[in-house]
C-alpha positions, 0 to 999 in steps of 0.5 A: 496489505496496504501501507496504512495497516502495515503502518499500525501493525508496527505501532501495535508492538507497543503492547508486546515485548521485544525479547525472544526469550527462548530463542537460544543462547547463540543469539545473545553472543556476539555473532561471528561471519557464518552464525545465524545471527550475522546471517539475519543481520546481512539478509537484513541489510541486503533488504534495506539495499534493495538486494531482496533475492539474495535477501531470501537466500541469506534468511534462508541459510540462516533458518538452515543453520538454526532451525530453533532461532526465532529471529532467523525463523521471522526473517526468514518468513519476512523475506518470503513474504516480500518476494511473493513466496507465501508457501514458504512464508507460512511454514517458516511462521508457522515454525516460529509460532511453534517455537514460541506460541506465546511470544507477542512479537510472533503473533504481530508478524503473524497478523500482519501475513495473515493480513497480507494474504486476506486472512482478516479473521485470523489477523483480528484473532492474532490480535485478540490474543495479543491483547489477552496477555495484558491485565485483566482490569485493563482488558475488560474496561477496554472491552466493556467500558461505555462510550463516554469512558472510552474516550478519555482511555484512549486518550490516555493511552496512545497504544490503545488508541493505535490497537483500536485503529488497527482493528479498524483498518482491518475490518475495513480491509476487510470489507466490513465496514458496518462493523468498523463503524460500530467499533468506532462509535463503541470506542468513542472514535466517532459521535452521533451529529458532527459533520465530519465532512465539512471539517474534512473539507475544512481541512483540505481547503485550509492547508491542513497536513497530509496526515490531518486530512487523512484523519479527517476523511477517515473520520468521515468514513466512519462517522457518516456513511451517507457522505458519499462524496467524502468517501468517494474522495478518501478513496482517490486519496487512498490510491494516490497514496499507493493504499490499494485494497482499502482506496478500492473498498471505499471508491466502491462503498461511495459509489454504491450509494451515487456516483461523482457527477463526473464519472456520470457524464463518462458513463453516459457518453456526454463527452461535451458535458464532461469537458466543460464540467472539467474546464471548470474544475481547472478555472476554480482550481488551476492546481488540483491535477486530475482534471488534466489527465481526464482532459488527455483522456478525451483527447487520446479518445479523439485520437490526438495524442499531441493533445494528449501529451499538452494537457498531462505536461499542464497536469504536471506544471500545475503540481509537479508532485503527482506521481499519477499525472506523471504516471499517465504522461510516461505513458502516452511518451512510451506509447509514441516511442519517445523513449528519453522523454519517456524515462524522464516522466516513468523516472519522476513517476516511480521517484515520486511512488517507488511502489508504483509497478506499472510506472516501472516496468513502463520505466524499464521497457523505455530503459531496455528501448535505448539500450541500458541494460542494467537500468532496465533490470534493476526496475523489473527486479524491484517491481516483480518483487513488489508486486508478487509481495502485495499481490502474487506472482501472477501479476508479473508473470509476462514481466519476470518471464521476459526478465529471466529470459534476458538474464540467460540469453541477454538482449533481443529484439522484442521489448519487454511487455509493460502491463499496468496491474490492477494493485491500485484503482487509481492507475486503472480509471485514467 
């Protein structure tokens, strides 16, 4: 699930209540050491400090002891989710729905599973009933209202306004975007003849913040789907950002329709047509750094790593705050075995998007070259459990495999391996 509908399930808790009810007596008593509430709040605060294994456990003992409390069947499920054991995350939200079928706090963690695992229907579902528990006036205006109405309902309601977005990012997530842009016509999100893209240019050329620029592109993807080069851009937004599926979705939705010229000259093999195409992307915006990375790629193409690595240390001269351009230079270094310079760009990369699997298991391959064994476990332990919570546990296999050799038998002489999986588009096309 990316980070925006993460993002918009949590504000969707706006609709439901925060109590339990019937979660026990216990729970409401001051917790002592070994009850199951001191156990959720410890599995809690190992989360937060980035202990997630012993996370697991401590919700685990927690859900044992109590089988009928609700937070410790959540926390429980929460912490499976993240350390990429679906099966287990399942049942105990499974556990929890049966414990309290009509609690809206179960059913939100519910959708956001059910999203994490590509159940989009289910998600939408959970939703549904969530909003089924509101009045009746207010769900069938919500439902039935015409455009016009909408607008200032929304406006008047930041909680509903969230709850349409979230049931939009779903069906986008998804891969409906037809009817994502019908919902957000339906609800007045978006009217017939604005130029929403040259606004979001306007935005993004004008200083505009990161969240106003967001907006503003999100609109375009909603209110104009011929603008394909406002997709396209949203979409290398989206991955920078570490928003996967969706950033995918949309870099696919624009280049359905065309392709960006650049991307033509690649495909075609005009490498002269692309470099001098990318030499006057640099003269009109000497800061943008994508420009530099597609530079080093030519230049690793022809064989000139040297060069290579000159154009990614301009990239991150010019903007030293992006994780890609980092990314793509502590690679080159850790490819050449220059493991201290490597560290350096892998640790600005990973500090820049903690979310970043690649960039750590590269950081750790570099930290395991030199000798500094704990470094090179925390990066691998953070990153396996990242990516088997977004993406399974196929994706780290080699990774998780290497790392618990290492933790049996202790270091050897091959370093680990350092495959950059496929959980954001972005890493893949530099």
């Amino acid at each position: 699930m990316t980070a925006r509908v993460r993002v918009a399930l949590a504000i969707a808790l706006a609709f439901v209540s925060v109590g339990t009810g019937t979660a026990g007596a216990q729970e409401q008593r001051a917790p002592t050491p070994e009850s199951p509430g001191a156990l959720v709040e410890r599995a809690r605060a190992a989360y937060a400090q980035g202990r997630h294994r012993e996370a697991l456990e401590t919700a685990r003992r927690a859900a044992g002891a109590a089988p009928r409390s609700l937070s410790a069947l959540l926390a429980l499920g929460g912490m499976a989710e993240f350390m990429g054991e679906f099966d287990e995350a399942y049942h105990a939200y499974a556990q929890a729905q049966a414990l309290a079928p009509n609690d809206n706090v179960t059913r939100y963690r519910v959708a956001s599973f059910a999203t994490r695992i590509g159940d989009y229907d289910r998600a939408l579902r959970e939703l549904d009933a969530i909003l089924g528990t509101q009045p009746k006036s207010m769900q069938f205006f919500f439902r039935w209202a015409p455009a016009f109405l909408q607008k200032p309902l929304l406006k008047r309601s930041p909680a509903l306004e969230q709850f349409v977005a979230l049931q939009i990012d779903i069906l986008m997530e998804k891969g409906d975007v037809a009817e994502a842009r019908r919902l957000a016509r339906r609800h007045a999100i978006v009217d017939s003849g604005r130029d929403y893209c040259a606004e979001a240019d306007a935005k993004k050329t004008g200083g505009g913040s990161a969240d106003e620029v967001f907006k503003a592109f999100r609109l375009a993807v909603l209110g104009q789907p011929s603008a394909a080069d406002c997709i396209w851009w949203y979409g290398q937004w989206l991955t920078d950002e570490g928003y996967m599926r969706l950033g995918r979705l949309m870099v696919e939705e624009s280049t359905r329709m065309t392709s960006s010229q650049e991307q033509r000259y690649l495909r075609d093999g005009d490498v002269e047509g692309a470099a001098r195409l990318f030499d006057e992307s640099l003269r009109l915006s000497p800061t943008f750094a994508r420009p530099y990375s597609y530079k080093a790629r030519l230049a690793l193409d022809d064989g000139d790593r040297e060069g290579a690595v000159r154009w990614l240390r301009r990239g991150v001269e010019a903007d030293p705050d992006s994780w890609r351009t980092w990314h793509n230079l502590g690679k080159v270094l850790l490819a050449a075995e220059r493991w201290d310079e490597a560290e350096h760009a892998l640790a600005k990369t990973v500090d820049l998007f903690p979310d970043d699997v690649g960039g750590r298991l590269a950081l750790a391959r570099a930290l395991y070259a030199q000798g500094k064994w704990d470094g090179y476990r925390k990066q691998t332990e953070y990153a396996v459990g990242f990516a088997r919570g977004c993406c399974g546990a196929d994706v780290v296999k080699e990774p998780a495999g290497f790392l618990d050799k290492f933790q049996r038998w202790g270091p050897g002489a091959v370093l680990p391996p350092t495959p950059d999986p496929r959980v954001i588009l972005g890493w893949n096309q530099d």
